[in-house]
Structure formats: structure tokens, C-alpha cells
DSSP file (Angstrom, degrees, kcal/mol; ACC not computed):
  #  RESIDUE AA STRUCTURE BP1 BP2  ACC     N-H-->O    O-->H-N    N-H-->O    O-->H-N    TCO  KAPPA ALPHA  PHI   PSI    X-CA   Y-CA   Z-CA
    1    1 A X              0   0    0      0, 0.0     0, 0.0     0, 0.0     0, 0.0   0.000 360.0 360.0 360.0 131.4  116.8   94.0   44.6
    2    2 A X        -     0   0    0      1,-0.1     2,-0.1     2,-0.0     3,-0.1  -0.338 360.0-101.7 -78.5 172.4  116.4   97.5   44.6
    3    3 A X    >>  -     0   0    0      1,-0.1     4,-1.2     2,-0.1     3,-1.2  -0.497  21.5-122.2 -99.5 173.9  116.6   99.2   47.8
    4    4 A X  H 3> S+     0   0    0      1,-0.3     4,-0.9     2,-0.2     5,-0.2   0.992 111.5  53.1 -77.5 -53.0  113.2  100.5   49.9
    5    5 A X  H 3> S+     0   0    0      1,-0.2     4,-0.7     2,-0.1    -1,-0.3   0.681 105.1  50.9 -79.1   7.5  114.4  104.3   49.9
    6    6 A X  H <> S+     0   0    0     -3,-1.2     4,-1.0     3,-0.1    -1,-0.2   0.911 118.7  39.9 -68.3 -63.8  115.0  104.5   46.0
    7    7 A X  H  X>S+     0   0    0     -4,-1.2     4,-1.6     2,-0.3     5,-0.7   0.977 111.6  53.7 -53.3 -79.4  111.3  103.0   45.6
    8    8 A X  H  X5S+     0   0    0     -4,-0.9     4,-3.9     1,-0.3     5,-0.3   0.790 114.4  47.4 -11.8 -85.7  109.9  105.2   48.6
    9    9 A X  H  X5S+     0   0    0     -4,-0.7     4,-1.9     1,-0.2     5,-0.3   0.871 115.4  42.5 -44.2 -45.1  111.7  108.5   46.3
   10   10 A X  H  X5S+     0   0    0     -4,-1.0     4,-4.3     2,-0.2     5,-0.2   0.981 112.5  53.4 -70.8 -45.3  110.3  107.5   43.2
   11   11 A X  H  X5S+     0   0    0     -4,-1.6     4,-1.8     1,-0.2    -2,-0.2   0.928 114.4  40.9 -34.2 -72.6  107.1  106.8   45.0
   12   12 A X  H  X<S+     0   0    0     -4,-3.9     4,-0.7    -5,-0.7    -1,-0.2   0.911 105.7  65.1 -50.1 -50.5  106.9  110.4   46.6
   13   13 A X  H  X S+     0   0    0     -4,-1.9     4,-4.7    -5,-0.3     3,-0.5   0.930 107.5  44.6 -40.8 -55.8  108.2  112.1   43.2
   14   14 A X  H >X>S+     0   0    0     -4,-4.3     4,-1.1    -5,-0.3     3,-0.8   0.887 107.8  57.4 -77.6 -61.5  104.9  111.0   41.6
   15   15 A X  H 3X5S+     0   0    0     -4,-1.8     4,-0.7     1,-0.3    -1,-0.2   0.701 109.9  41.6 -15.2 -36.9  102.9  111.9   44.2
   16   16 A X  H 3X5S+     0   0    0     -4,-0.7     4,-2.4    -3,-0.5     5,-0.5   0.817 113.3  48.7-103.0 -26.2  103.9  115.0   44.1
   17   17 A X  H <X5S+     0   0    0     -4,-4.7     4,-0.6    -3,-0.8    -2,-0.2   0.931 120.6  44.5 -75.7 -22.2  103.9  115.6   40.1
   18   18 A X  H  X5S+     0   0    0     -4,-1.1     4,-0.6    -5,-0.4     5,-0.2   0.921 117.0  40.9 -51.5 -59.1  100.3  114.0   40.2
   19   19 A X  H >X<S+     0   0    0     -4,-0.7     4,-4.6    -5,-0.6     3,-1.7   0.978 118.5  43.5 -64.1 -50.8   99.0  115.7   43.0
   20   20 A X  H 3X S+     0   0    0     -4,-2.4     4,-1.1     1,-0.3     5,-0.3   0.802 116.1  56.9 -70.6 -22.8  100.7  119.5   42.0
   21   21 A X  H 3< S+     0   0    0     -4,-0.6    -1,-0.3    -5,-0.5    -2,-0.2   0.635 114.3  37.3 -94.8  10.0   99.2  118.2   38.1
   22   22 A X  H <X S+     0   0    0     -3,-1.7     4,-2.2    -4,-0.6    -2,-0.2   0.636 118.3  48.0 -88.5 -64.1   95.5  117.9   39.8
   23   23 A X  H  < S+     0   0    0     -4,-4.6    -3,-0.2     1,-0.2    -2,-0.1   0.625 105.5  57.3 -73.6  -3.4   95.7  120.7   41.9
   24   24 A X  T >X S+     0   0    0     -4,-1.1     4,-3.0    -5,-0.2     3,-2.5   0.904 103.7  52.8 -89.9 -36.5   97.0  123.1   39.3
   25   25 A X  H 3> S+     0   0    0     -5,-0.3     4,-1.6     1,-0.3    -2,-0.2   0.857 104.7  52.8 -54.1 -26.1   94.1  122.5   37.0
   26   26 A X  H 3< S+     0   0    0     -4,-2.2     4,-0.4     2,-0.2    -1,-0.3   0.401 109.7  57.1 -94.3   9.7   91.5  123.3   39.9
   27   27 A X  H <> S+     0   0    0     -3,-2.5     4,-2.7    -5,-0.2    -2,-0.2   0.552 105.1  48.6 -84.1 -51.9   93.9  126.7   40.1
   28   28 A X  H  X S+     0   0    0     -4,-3.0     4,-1.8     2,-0.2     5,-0.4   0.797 111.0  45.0 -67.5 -36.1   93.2  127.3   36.7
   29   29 A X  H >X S+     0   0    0     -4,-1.6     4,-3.0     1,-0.2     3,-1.3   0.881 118.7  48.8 -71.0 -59.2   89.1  126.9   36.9
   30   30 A X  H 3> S+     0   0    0     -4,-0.4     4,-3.5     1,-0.3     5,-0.3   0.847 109.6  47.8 -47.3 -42.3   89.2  129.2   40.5
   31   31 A X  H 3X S+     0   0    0     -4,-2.7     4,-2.9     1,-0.2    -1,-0.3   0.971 112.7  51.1 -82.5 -15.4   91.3  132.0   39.2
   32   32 A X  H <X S+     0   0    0     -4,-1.8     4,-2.8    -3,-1.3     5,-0.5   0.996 118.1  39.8 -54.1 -53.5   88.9  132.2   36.0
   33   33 A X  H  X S+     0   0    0     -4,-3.0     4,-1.9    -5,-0.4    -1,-0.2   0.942 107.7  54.8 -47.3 -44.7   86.2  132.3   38.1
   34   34 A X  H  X S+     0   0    0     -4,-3.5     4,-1.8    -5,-0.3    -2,-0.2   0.937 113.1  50.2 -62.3 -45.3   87.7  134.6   40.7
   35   35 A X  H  X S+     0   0    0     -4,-2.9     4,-0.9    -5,-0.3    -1,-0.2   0.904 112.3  44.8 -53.1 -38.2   88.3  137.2   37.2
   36   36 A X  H  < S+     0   0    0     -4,-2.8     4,-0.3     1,-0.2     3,-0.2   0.813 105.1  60.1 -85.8   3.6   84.7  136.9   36.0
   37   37 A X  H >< S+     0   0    0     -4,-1.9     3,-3.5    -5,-0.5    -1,-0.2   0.994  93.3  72.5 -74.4 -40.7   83.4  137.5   39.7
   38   38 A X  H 3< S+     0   0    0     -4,-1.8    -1,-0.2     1,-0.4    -2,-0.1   0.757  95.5  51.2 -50.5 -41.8   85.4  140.9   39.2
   39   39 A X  T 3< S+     0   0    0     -4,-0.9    -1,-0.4    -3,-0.2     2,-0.3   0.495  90.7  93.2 -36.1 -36.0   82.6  142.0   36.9
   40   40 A X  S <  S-     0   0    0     -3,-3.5    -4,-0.0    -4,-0.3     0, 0.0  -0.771  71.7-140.9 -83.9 103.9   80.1  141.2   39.3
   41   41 A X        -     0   0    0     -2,-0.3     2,-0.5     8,-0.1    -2,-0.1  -0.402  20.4-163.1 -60.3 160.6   78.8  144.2   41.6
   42   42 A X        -     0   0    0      7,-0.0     2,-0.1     5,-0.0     4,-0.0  -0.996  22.7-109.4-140.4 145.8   78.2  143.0   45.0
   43   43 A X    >   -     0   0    0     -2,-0.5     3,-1.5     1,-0.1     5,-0.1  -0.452  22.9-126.6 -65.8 136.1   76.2  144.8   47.6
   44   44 A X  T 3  S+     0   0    0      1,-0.3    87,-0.2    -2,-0.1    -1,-0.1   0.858 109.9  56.6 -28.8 -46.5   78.3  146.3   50.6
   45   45 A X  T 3  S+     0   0    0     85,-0.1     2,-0.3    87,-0.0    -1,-0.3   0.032  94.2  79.5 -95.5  34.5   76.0  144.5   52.9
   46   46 A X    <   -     0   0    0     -3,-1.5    61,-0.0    85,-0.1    60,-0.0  -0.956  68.4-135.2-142.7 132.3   76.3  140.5   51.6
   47   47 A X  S    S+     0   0    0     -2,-0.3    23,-0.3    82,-0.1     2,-0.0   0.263  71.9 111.7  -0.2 -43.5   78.6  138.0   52.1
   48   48 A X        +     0   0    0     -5,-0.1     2,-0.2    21,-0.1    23,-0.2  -0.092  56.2  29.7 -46.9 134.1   78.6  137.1   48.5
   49   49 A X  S    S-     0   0    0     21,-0.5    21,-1.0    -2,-0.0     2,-0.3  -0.556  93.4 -10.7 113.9-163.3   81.6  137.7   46.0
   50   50 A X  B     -A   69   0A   0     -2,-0.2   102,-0.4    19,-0.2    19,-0.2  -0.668  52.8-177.8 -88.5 139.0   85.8  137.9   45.9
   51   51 A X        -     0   0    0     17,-2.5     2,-0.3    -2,-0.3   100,-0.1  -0.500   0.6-176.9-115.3-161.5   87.5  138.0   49.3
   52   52 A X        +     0   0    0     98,-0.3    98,-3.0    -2,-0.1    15,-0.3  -0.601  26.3 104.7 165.4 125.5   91.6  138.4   49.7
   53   53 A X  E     -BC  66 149B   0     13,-2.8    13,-1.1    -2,-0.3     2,-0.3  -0.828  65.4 -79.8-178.6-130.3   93.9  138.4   52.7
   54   54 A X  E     -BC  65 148B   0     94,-1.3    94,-1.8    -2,-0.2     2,-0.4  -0.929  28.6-137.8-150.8-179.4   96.1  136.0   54.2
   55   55 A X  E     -BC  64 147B   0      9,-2.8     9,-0.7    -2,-0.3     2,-0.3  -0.916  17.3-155.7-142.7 159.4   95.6  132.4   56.9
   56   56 A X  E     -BC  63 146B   0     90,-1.2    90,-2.0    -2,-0.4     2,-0.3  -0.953  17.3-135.9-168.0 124.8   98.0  131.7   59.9
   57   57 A X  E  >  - C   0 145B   0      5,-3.5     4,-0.9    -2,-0.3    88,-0.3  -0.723  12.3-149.2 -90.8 152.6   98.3  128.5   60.9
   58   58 A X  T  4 S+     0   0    0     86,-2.6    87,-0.2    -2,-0.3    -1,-0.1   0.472  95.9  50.0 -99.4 -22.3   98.2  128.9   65.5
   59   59 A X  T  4 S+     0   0    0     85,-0.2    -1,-0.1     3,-0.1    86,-0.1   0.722 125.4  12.9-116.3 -42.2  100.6  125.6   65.9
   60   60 A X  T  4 S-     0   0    0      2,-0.2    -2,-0.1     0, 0.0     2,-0.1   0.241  86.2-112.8-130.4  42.1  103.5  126.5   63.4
   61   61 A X     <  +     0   0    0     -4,-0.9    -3,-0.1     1,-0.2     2,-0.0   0.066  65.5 142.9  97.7 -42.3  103.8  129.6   62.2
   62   62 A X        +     0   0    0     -6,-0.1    -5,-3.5    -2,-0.1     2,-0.3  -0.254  18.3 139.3 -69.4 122.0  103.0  128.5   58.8
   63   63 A X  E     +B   56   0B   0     -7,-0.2    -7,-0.2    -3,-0.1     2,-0.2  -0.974  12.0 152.0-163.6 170.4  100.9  130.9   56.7
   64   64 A X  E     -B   55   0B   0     -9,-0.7    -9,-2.8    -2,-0.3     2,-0.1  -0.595  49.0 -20.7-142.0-157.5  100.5  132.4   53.2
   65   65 A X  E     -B   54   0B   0    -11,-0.2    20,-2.0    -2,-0.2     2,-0.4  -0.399  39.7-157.5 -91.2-177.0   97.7  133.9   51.0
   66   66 A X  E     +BD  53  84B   0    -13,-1.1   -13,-2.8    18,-0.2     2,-0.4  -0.992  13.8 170.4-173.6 104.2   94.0  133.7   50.9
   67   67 A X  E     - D   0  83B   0     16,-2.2    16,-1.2    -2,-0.4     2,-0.3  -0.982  18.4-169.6-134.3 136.0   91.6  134.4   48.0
   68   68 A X  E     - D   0  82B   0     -2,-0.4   -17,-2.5    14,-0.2    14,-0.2  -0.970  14.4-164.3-132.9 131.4   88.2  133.4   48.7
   69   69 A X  B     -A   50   0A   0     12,-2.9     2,-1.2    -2,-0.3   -19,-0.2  -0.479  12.7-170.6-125.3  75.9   85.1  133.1   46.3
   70   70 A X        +     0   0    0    -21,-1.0   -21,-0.5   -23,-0.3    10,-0.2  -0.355  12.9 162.2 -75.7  79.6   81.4  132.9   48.0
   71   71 A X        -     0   0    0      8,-1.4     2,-0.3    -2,-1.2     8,-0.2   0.207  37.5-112.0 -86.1-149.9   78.5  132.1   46.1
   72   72 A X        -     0   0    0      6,-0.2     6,-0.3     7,-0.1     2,-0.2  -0.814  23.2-135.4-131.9 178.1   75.2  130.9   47.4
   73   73 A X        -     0   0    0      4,-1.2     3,-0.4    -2,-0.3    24,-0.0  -0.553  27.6-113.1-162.8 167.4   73.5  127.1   46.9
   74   74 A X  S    S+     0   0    0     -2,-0.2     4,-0.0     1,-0.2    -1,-0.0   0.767 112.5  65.6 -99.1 -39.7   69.9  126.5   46.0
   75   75 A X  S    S-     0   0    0      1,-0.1    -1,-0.2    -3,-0.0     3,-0.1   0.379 122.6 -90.6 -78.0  -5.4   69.3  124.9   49.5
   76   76 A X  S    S+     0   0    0     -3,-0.4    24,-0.1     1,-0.4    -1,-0.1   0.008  96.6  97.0 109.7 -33.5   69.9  128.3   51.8
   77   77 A X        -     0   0    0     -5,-0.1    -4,-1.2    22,-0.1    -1,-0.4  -0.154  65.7-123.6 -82.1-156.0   73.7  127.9   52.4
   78   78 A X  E     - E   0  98B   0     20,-1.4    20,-2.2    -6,-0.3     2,-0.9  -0.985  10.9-124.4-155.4 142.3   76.7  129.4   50.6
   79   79 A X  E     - E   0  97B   0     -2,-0.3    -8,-1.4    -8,-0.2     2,-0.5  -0.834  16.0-165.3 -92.3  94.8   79.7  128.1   49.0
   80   80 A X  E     - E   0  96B   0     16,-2.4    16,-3.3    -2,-0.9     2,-0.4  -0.614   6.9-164.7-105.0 129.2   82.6  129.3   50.2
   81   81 A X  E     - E   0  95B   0     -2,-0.5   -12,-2.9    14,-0.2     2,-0.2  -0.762  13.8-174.2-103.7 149.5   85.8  128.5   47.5
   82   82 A X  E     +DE  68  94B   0     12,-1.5    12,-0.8    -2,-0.4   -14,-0.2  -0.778  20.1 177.5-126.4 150.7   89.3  128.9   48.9
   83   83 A X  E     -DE  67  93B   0    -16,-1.2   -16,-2.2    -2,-0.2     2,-0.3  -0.724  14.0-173.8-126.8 165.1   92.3  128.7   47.5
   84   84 A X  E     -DE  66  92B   0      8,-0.9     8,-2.2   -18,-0.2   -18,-0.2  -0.873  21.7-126.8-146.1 147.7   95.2  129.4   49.7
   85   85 A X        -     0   0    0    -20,-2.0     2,-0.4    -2,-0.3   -21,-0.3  -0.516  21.3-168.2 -82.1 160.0   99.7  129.8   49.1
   86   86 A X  S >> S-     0   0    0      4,-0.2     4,-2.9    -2,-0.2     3,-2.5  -0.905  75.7  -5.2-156.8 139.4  101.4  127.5   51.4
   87   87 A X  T 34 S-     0   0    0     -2,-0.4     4,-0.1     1,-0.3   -23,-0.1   0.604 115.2 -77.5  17.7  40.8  105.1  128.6   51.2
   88   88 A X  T 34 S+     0   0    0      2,-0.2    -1,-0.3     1,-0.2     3,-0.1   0.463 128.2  51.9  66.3  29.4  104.7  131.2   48.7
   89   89 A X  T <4 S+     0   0    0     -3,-2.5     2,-0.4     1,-0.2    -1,-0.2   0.372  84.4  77.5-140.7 -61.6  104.5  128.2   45.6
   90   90 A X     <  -     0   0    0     -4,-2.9     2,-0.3     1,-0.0    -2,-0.2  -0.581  64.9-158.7-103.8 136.7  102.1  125.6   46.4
   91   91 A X        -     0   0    0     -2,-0.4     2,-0.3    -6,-0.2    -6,-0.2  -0.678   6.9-161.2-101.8 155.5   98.9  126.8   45.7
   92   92 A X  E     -E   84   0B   0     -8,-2.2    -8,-0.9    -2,-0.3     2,-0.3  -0.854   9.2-175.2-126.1 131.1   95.4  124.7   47.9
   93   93 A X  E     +E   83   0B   0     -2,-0.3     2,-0.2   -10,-0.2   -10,-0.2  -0.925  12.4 145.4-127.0 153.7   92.2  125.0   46.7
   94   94 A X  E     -E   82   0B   0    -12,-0.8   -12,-1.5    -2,-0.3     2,-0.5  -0.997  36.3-106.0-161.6 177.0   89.2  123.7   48.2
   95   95 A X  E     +E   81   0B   0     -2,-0.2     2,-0.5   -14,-0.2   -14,-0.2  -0.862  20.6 176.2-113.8 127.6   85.3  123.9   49.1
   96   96 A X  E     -E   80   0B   0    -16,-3.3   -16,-2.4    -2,-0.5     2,-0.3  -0.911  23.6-139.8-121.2 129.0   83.4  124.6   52.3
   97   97 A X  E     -EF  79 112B   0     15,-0.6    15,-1.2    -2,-0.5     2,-0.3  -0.873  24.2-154.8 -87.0 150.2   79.4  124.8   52.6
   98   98 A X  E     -EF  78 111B   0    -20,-2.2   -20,-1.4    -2,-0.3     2,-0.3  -0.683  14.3-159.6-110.7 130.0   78.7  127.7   54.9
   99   99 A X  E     - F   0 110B   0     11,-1.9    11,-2.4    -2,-0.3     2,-0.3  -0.926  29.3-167.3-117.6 153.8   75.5  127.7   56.8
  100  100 A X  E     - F   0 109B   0     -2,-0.3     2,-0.3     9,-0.2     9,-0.2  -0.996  17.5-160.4-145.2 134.9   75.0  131.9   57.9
  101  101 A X  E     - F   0 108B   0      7,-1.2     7,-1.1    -2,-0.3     2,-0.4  -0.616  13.6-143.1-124.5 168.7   73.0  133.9   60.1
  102  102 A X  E     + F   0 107B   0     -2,-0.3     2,-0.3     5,-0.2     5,-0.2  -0.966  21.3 167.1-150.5 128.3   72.3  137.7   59.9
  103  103 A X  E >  S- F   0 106B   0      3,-1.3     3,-1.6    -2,-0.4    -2,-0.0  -0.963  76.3 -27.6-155.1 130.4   71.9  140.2   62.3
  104  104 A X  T 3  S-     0   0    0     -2,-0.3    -1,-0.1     1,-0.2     3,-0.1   0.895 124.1 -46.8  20.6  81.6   71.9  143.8   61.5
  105  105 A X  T 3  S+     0   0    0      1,-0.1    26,-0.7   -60,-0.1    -1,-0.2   0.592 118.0 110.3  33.4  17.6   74.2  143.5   58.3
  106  106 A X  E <   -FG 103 130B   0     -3,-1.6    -3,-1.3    24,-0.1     2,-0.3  -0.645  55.0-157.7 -88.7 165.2   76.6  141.2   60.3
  107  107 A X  E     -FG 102 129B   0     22,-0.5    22,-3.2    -2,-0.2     2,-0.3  -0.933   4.9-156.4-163.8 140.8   76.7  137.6   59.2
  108  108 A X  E     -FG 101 128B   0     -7,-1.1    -7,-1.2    -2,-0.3     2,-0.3  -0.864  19.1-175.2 -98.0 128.2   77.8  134.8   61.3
  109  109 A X  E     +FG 100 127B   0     18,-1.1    18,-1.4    -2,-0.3     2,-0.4  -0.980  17.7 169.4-140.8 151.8   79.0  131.6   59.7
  110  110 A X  E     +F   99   0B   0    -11,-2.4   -11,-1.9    -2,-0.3    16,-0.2  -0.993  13.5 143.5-148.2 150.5   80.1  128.3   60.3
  111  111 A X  E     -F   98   0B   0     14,-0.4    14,-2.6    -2,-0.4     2,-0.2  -0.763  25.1-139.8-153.3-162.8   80.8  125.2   58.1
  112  112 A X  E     -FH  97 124B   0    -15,-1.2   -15,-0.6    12,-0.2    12,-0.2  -0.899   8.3-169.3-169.7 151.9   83.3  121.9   57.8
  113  113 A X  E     - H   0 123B   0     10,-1.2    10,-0.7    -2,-0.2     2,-0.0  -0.701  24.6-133.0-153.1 129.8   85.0  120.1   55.3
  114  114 A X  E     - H   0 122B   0     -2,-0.2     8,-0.2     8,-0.2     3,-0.1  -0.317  27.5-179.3-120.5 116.9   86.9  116.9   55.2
  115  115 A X        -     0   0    0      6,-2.5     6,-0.4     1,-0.4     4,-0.3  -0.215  54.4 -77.5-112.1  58.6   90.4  117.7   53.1
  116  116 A X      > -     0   0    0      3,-0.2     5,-1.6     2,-0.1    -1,-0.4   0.124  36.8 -89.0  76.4 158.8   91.8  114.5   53.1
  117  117 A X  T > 5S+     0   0    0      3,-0.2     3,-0.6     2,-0.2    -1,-0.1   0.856 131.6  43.5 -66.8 -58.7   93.8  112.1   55.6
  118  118 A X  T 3 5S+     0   0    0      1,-0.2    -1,-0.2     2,-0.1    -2,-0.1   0.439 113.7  50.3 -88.4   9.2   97.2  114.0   54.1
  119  119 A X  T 3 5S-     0   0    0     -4,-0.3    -1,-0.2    -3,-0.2    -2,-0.2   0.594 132.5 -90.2 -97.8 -17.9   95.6  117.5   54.2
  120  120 A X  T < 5 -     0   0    0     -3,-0.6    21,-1.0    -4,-0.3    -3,-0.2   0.195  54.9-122.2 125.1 -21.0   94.5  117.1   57.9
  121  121 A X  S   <S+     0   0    0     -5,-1.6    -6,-2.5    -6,-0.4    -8,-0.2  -0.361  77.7  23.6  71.3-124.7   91.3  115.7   57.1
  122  122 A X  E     -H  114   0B   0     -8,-0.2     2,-0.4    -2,-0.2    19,-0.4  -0.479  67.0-171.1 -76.3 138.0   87.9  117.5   58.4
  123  123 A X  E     -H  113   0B   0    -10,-0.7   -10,-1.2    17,-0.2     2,-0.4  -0.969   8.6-147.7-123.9 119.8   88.7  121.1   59.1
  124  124 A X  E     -HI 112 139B   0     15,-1.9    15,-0.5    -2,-0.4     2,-0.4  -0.728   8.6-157.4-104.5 150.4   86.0  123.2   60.9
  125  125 A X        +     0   0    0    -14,-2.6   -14,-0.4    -2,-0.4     2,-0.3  -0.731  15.7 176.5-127.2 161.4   85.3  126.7   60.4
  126  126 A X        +     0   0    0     -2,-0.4    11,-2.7    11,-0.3     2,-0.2  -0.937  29.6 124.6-165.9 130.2   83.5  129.6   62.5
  127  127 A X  E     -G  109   0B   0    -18,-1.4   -18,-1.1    -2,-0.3     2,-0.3  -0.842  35.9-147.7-175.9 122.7   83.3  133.6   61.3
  128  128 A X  E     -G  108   0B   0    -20,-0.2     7,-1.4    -2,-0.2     2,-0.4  -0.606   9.9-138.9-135.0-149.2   81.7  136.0   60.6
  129  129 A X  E     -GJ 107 134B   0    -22,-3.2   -22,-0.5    -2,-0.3     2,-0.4  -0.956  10.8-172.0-155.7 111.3   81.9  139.2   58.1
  130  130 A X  E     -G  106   0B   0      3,-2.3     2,-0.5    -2,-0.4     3,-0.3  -0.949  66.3 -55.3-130.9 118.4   81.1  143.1   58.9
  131  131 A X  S    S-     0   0    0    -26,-0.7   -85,-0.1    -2,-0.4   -26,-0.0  -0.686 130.3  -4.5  66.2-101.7   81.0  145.4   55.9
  132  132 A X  S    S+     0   0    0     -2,-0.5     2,-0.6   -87,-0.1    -1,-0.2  -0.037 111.0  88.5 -64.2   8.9   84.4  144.7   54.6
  133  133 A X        -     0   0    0     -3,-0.3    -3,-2.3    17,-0.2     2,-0.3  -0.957  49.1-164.0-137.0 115.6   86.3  142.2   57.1
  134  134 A X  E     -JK 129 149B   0     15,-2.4    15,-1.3    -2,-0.6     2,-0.3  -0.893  15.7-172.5 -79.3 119.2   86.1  138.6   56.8
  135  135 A X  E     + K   0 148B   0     -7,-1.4     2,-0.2    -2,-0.3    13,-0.2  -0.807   7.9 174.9 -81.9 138.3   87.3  136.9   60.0
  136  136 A X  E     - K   0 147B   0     11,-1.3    11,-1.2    -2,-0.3     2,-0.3  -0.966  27.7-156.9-136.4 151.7   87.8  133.2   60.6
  137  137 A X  E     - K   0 146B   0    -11,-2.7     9,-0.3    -2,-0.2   -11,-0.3  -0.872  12.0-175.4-106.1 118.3   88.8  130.6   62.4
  138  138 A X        +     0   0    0      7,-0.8     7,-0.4    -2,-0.3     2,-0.3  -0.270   7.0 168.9-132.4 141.3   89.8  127.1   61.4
  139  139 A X  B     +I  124   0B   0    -15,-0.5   -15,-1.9     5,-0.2     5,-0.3  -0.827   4.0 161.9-153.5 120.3   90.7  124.0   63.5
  140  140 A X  B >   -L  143   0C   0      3,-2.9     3,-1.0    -2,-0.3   -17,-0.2  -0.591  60.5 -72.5-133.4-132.6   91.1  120.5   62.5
  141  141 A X  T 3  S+     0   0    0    -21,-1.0     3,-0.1   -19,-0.4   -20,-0.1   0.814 127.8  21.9 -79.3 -15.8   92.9  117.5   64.3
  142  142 A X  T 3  S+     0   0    0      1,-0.3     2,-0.3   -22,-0.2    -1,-0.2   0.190 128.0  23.5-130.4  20.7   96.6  118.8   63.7
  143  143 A X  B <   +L  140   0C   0     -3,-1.0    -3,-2.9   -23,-0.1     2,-0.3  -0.854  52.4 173.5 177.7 113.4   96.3  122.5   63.1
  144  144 A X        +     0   0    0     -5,-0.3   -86,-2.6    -2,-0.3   -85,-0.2  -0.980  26.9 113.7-144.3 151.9   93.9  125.3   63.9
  145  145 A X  E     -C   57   0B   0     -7,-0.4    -7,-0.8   -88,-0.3     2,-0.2  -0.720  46.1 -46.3-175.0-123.2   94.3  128.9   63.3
  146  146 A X  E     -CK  56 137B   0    -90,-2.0   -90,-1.2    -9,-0.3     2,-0.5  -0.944  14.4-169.7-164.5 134.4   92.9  132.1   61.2
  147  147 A X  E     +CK  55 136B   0    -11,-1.2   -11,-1.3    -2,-0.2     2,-0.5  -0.969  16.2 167.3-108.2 129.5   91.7  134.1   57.9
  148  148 A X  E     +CK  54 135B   0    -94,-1.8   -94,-1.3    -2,-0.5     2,-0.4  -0.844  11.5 152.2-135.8 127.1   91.2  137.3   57.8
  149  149 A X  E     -CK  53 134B   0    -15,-1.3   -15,-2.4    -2,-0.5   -96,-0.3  -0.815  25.5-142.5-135.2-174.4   90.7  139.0   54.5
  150  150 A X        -     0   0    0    -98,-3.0   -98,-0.3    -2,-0.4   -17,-0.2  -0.646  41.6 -80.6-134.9 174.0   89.0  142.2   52.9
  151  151 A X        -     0   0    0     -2,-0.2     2,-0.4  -100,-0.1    -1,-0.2  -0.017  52.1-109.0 -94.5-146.2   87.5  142.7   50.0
  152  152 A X        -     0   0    0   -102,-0.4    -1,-0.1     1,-0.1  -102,-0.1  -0.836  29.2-110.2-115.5 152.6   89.9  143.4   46.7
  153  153 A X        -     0   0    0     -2,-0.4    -1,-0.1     1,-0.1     2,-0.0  -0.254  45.4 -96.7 -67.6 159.4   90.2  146.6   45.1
  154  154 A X        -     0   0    0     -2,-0.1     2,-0.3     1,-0.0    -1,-0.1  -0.716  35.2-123.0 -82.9 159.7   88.5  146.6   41.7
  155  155 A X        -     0   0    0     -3,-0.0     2,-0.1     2,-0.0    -1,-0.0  -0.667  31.1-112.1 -98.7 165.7   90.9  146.0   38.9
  156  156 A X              0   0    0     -2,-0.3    -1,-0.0     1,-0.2     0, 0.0  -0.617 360.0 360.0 -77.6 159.9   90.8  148.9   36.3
  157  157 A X              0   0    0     -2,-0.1    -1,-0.2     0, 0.0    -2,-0.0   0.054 360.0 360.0 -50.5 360.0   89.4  148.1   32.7
């Protein structure tokens, strides 16, 4: 009989080449997008467009970098696309709708989205964005802390 921690190790080994062979493809669609958004003017005063900074987690320390892609939804909200470094390797991506308020070219926002049982599961978000500075904060059952990013320099042609 083999023993439980071989199976357990094999068990985990796929997990992780599965998971890292999901998540890389959904790496691949965001940074294409995140290149043709470069193209894209976006007005000083919207929400809209590439963001870029870094997240720090409030409970351990843990934090990397932060590329953010917001577009807007047919229904009034906005779709804000993350992807995030986690110990300067493993790359995150995921999707939050945004619901947004505006008052004198500030914009307020708050959303949630459920990233799995082994991500932490629903993570809620609250932020808002003046001129150039994205602020956030993030909380979910095991982990709350902060984004703050700017927008990116353009790249030259």
C-alpha cells in the first residue's frame, strides 16, 4: 500500500501544475489586453483604462504588484480586471464589478467578488480614484489590506 503522504504530494504537484497551467493562460489574455488598452486615450477625469502599483496584504506582510484594467458594463457598472504578483512569480488574475459614484471628478467605488474557498473566497472592495491615484481597500474572511496604484507612463512607439 502506498503511503498517504506520497499520494497527498502527488496530489498537490498536480494541483499546482493544473492550477499555474489555467492561470497562466488568463495571464496571457490580460497582458494582451492590458497592451492594446495602451493605445487607448483615456480622459484625465475617468476611472476607465490601465492602472499599476502594488497590494499589501494588513495581516502578513505579504504583498507584490498590481496591474489593473477597468472597463465599463452595459448595465452602469465597471469592470475592474486585476492581476496581481504574489511572491514575485505567481501571477493572480481576477474580476470585480464595481458599482461608482461621482462627485466633482472624484469617484467612489465599491464592489465584491467570490475568489474561491482556496483563494479566501468573497473579497470586498471600497475606493476611490482622484485624477491619477487609485486607492483601495480589500477585506475578506482571512486577509484584508490595500491597492494603491497610478496610472502607467505611456510606452514609446
Amino acid at each position: 500500500m502506498r503511503s498517504t503522504h506520497e499520494e497527498l504530494v502527488r496530489s498537490f504537484v498536480s494541483f499546482v501544475v493544473l492550477a499555474g497551467l489555467l492561470l497562466a493562460g488568463g495571464c496571457t489574455t490580460f497582458n494582451h489586453e492590458w497592451a492594446d488598452a495602451s493605445n487607448t486615450p483615456v480622459p484625465t477625469n475617468s476611472l476607465l483604462g490601465r492602472w499599476e502599483g502594488t497590494w499589501s496584504s494588513e495581516v502578513n506582510a505579504h504583498n507584490g504588484n498590481l496591474r489593473c484594467l477597468i472597463t465599463p458594463n452595459k448595465d452602469g457598472t465597471y469592470n475592474a480586471r486585476f492581476h496581481a504578483i504574489y511572491r514575485k512569480v505567481i501571477g493572480f488574475g481576477y474580476a470585480v464589478p464595481l458599482e461608482l459614484t461621482e462627485t466633482n471628478g472624484a469617484f467612489e467605488f465599491s464592489g465584491h467578488a467570490n475568489l474561491s474557498w482556496w483563494a479566501g473566497g468573497v473579497y470586498c472592495y471600497e475606493g476611490h480614484v482622484q485624477k491619477a491615484d487609485f486607492f483601495s481597500t480589500y477585506r475578506c474572511k482571512y486577509d484584508h489590506g490595500t491597492f494603491q496604484m497610478t496610472r502607467p507612463t505611456q510606452s514609446p512607439k
